[in-house]
C-alpha positions in Angstrom: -7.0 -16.3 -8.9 -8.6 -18.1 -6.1 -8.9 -16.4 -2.7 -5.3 -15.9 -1.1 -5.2 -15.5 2.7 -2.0 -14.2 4.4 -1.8 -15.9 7.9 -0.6 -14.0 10.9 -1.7 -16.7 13.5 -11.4 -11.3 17.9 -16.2 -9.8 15.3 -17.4 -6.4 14.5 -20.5 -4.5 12.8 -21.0 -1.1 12.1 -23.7 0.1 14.8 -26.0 3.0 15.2 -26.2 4.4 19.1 -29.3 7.0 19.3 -27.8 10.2 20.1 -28.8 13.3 22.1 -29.2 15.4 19.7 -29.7 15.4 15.4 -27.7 17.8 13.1 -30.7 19.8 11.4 -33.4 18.2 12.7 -36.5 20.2 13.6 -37.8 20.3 17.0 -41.3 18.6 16.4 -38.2 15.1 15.3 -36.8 12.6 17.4 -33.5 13.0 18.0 -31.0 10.8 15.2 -28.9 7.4 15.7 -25.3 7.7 16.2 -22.5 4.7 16.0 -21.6 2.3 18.3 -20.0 -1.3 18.6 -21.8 -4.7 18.4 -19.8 -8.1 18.1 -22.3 -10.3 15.5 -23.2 -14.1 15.8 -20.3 -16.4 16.5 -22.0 -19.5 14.5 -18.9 -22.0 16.5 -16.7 -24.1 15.0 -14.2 -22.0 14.1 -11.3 -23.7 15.9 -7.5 -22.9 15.0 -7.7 -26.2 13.3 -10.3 -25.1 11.0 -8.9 -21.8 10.6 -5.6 -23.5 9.4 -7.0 -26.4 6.8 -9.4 -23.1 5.4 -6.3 -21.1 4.7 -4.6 -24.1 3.2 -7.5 -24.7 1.0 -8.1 -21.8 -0.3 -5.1 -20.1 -0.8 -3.7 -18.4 -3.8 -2.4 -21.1 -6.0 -3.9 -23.2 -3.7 -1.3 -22.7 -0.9 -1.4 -20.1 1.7 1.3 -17.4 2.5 2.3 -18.1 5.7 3.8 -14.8 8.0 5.0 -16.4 11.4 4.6 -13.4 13.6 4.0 -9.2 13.4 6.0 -7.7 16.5 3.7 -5.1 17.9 6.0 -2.4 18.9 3.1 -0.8 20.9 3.8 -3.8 23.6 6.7 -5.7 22.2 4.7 -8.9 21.6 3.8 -11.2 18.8 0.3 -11.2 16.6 -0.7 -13.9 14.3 -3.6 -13.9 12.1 -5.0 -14.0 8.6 -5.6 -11.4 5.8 -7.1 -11.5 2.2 -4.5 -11.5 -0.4 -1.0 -12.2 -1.0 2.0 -11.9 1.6 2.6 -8.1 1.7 5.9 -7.9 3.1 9.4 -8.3 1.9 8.3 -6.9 -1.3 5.2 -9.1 -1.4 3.7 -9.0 -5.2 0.7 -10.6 -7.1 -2.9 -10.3 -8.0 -5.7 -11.6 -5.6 -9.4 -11.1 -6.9 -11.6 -12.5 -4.6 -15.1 -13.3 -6.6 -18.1 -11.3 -5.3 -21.7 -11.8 -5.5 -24.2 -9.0 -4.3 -27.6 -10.5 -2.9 -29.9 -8.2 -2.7 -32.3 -8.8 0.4 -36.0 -7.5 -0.3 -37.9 -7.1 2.6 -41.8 -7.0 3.6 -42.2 -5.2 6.3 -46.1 -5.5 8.5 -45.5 -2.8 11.2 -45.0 0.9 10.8 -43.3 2.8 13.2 -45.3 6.2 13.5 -43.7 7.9 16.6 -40.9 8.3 19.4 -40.8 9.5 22.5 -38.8 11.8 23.6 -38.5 15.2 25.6 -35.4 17.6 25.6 -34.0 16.3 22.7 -33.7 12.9 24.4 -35.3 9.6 23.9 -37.4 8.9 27.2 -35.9 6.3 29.2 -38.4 3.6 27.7 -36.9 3.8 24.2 -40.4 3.1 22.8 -41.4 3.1 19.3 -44.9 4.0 18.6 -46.1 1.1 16.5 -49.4 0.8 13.8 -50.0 -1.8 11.8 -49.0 -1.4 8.0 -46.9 -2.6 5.0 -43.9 -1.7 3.4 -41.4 -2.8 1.3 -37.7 -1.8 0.8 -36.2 -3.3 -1.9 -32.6 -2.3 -3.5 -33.9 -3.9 -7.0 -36.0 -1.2 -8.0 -36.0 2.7 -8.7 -35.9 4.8 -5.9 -37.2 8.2 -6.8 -37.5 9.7 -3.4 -34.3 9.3 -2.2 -32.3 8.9 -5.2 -32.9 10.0 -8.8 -32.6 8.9 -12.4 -30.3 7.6 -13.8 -28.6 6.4 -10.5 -31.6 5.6 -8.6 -31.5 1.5 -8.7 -29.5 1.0 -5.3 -28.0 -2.4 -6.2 -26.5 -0.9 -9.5 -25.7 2.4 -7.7 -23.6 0.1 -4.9 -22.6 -2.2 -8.1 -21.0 0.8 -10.2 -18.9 2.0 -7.0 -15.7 2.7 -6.3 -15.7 -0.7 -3.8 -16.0 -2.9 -7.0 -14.8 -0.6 -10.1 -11.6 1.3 -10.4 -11.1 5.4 -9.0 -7.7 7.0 -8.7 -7.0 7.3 -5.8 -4.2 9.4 -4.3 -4.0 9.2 -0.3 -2.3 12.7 0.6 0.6 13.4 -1.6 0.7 9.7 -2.5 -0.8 8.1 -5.9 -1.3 4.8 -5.1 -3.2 3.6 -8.1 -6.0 3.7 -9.9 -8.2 0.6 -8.6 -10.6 -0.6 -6.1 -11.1 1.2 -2.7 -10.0 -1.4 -0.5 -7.2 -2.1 -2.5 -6.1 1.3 -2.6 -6.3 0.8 0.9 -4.4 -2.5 1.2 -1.7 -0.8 -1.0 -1.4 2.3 1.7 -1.4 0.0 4.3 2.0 -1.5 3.5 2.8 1.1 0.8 7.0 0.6 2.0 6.9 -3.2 2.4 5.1 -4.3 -1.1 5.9 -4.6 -4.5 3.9 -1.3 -5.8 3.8 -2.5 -9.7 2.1 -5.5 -8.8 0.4 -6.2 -5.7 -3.2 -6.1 -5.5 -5.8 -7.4 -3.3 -9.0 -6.8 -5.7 -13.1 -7.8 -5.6 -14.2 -9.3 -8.8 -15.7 -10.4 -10.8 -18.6 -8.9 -9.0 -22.0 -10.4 -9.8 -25.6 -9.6 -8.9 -27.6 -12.6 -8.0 -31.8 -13.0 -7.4 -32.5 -11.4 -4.5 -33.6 -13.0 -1.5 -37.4 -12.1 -0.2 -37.7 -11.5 3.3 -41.2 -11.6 4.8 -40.2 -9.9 7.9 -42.6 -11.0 10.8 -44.6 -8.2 12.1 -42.8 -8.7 15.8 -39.1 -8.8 14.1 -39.3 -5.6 12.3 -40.7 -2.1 11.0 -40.8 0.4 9.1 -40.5 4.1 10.5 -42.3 6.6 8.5 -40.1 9.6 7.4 -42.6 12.0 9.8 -40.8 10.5 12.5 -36.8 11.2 11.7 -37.3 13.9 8.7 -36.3 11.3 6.3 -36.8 11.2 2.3 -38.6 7.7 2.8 -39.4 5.4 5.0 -36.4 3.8 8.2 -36.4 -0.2 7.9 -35.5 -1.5 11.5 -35.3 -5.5 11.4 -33.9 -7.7 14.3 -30.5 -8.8 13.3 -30.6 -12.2 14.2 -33.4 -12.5 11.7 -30.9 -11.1 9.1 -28.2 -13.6 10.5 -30.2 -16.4 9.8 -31.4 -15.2 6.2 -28.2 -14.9 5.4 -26.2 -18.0 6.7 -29.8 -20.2 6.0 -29.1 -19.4 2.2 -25.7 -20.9 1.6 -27.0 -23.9 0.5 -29.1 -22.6 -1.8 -26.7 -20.4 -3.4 -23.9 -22.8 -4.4 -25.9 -23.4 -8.1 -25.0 -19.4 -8.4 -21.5 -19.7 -7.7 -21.1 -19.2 -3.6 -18.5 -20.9 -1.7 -16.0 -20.3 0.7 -13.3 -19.2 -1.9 -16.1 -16.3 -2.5 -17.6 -13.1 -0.3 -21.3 -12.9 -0.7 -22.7 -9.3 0.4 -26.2 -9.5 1.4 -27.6 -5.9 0.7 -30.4 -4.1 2.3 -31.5 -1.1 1.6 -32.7 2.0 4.0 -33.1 -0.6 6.4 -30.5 -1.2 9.6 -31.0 -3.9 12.3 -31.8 -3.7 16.2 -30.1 -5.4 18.4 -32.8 -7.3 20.1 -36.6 -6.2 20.1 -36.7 -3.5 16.6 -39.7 -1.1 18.5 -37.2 -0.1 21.1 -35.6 3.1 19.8 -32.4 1.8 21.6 -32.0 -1.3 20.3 -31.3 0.7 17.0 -29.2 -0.3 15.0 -26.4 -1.8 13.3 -25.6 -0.8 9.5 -24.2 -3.8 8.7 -21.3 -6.4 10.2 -18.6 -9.0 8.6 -18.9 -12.7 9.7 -17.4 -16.1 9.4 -18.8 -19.3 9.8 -17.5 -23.3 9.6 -18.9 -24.8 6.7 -17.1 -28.3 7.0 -13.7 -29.2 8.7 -12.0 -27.4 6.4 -13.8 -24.9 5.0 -15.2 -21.2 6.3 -17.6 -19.1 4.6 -17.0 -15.4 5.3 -20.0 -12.9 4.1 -21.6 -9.4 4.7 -25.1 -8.1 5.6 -24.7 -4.2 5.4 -27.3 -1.4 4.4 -27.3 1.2 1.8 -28.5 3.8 3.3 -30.3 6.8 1.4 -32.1 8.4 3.8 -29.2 10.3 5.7 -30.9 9.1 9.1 -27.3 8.3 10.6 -25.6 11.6 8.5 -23.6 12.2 5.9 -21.1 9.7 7.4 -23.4 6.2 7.0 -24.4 7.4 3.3 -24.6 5.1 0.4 -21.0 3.0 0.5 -19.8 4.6 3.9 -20.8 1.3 5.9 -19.7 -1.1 2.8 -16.4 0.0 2.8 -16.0 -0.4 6.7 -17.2 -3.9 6.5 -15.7 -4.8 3.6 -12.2 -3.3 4.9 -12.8 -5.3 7.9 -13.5 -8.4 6.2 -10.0 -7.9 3.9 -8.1 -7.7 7.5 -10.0 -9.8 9.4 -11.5 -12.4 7.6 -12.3 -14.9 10.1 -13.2 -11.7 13.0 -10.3 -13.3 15.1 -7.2 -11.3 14.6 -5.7 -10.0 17.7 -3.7 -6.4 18.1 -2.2 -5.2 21.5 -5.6 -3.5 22.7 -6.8 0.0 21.9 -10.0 2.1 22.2 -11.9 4.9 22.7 -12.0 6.3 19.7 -14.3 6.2 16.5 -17.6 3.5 17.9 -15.1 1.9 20.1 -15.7 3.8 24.1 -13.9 0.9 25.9 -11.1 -0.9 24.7 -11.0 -3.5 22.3 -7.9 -6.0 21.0 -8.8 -7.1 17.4 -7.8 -6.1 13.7 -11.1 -4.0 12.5 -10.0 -1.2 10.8 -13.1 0.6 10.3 -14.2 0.6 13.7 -11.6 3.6 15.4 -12.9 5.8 12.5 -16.5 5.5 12.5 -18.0 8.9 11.2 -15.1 10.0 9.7 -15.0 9.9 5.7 -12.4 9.9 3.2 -12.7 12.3 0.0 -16.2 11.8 -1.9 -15.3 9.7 -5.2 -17.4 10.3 -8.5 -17.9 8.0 -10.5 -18.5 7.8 -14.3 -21.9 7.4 -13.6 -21.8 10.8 -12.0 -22.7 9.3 -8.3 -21.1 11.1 -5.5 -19.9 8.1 -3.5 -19.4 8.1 0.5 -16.2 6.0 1.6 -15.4 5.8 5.1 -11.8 6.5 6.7 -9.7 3.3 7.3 -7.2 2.6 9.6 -3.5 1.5 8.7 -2.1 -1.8 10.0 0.4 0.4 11.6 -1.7 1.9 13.8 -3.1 -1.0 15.7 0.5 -2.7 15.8 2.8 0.5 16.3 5.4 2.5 14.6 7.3 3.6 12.5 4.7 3.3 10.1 4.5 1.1 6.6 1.9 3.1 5.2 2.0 6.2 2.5 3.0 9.3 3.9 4.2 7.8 7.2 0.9 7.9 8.2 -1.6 5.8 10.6 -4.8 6.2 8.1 -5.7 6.7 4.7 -6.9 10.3 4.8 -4.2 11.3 7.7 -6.8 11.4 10.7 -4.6 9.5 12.4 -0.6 10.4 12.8 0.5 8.4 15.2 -0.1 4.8 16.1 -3.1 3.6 19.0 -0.4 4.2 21.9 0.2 2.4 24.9 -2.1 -0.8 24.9 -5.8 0.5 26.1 -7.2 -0.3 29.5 
């Protein structure tokens, strides 16, 4: 089936912060990123107008399901907005498969990143990045034999083979809620008392692998660190994320022959590689893992898509490893397609410090994983903690378990609106 989008009628990426300290890091390394928040591009054009003639056009059955208004009992008002999928409430039912195409983004980089200052186990208030000049290449199409290893050591088919695109049981506490995708599972949690549980789904597929993209990064717009620098297995891509940005939405056009359009969600991988926000040789400019974006095609239409990195290297922890930052922009792009959702405000909590008023549901549990999934392939995956649409708009909860999250972090709902 086409796209469906469930209307409620504000952008988030997943974001390293650098951190005072590194877990197991020796004392001749730089300290290690941690998370933070960083709103993405808005590309414009995205009125309410837009908005509505997308959802029209690209709804299941070519019709949208229309829901009028959540109540937020957190503040007693009304939210409106859109979601992938069918209607989930009143015993909402049906199959959505959204069709997927993973681009994998090869990149060349032409400066190496050799050292960082720092004193105390602090970065020194310049944030600089020793530079030299050098090649390297990261590039998610090929074995990887120092930070993976055979047979899973291709990244794309690694990402391709996981529990985001093929089907795990998945039992969230006490609750089975099917065996299927990860973000479906999710979806189903999300409003396991409201749905029809024997047939509502809100799925990814078919999934499909396309030519990747070749990036000749310019030597001022990225590097590479060398693994000296962080105790990596491999080298630390850090390219400017507007450079990304404009790989990304610059290929549209291009890829319509291989099946992309706004009834699709096109992920552009990277691999080992994050992105700065601003000038890449400043240590705190680092980095975003990846973000969920929208922008206006025509009048009517809106192309949604994905840049996020598949990180090997454990330079961001156990938390950020292999499909950790897929499935929290990938979650957030099922919620909040069109990064414009509003929720009574909340914050400080997860990458969030101040308060923020939108539906991203990975961003209040950044760092905090849900059980490790193996796969038939014998992968380990990562998959990050999601929150329930009953936290950000109040109880009683509609989620398995009564609970506020998929692995029960959260218990209760975000409390009285943030400030």
């Amino acid at each position: 089936m086409k796209r469906g989008i469930v209307l409620l009628t504000a952008c988030a990426a997943f974001v390293f912060l650098t951190a005072a300290f590194g877990l197991g890091q020796s004392v001749n390394q730089a300290p290690r990123p941690h998370l933070m928040i960083h709103h993405p591009t808005n590309h414009g054009g995205m009125t309410a107008g837009t908005v509505q003639a997308a959802i029209a056009s690209s709804g299941s059955g070519g019709r949208p399901v229309l829901l009028c208004g959540v109540e937020a009992t957190r503040d007693g008002n009304f939210y409106s907005g859109a979601i992938v999928g069918n209607n989930p409430f009143n015993h909402g039912g049906g199959t959505v498969s959204v069709p997927t195409q993973i681009v994998p983004l090869i990149l060349h980089t032409h400066t190496l990143g050799v050292k960082v200052s720092f004193h105390n186990g602090n970065f020194r208030a310049d944030g600089k990045i020793t530079t030299a000049p050098g090649d390297a290449t990261f590039d998610p199409t090929i074995p990887d034999n120092s930070c993976l290893a055979a047979p899973n050591n291709v990244p794309v088919e690694v990402l391709q083979q996981s529990p985001l695109f093929q089907d795990a049981n998945f039992n969230f506490g006490s609750t089975n809620v099917g065996t299927t995708q990860y973000i479906d599972a999710f979806q189903r949690g999300s409003f396991w008392d409201v749905i029809n549980r024997a047939t509502y789904h809100s799925r990814l597929g078919p999934v499909q692998i396309l030519d990747p993209i070749v990036v000749d990064v310019p030597a001022n717009q990225g590097l590479a660190v060398i693994p000296s620098v962080f105790g990596t297995c491999g080298n630390f891509g850090i390219v400017n994320i507007n450079l990304i940005d404009q790989i990304a939405t610059g290929s549209f056009g291009d890829l319509t022959s291989k099946g992309v359009n706004p009834g699709t969600f096109p992920i552009f991988m990277l691999y080992n590689a994050a992105m700065s926000i601003g000038d890449p040789t400043n240590i705190f400019n680092c980095c975003a893992g990846g973000y969920h974006n929208a922008v206006a095609t025509s009048a009517t239409t809106i192309q949604t898509y994905s840049p996020l990195d598949f990180d090997t290297t454990g330079v961001f922890g156990t938390s950020a490893l292999d499909t950790a930052i897929a499935a929290h922009e990938v979650g957030e792009w099922a919620n909040d397609p069109y990064v414009n959702n509003p929720t009574p405000a909340w914050g400080h909590t997860g990458q969030v410090g101040g308060c923020q008023n939108n539906l991203e549901v990975g961003d209040p549990l950044t760092g905090n994983l849900a059980p490790l999934v193996t796969m038939p392939n014998g992968f380990n995956y990562h998959l990050q903690e999601l929150a329930f649409f009953s936290w950000f708009y109040g109880a009683p909860s509609i989620a398995t378990n009564g609970w506020f999250s998929d692995n029960g972090t959260f218990l209760t709902d975000a409390g009285p609106p943030c400030q």
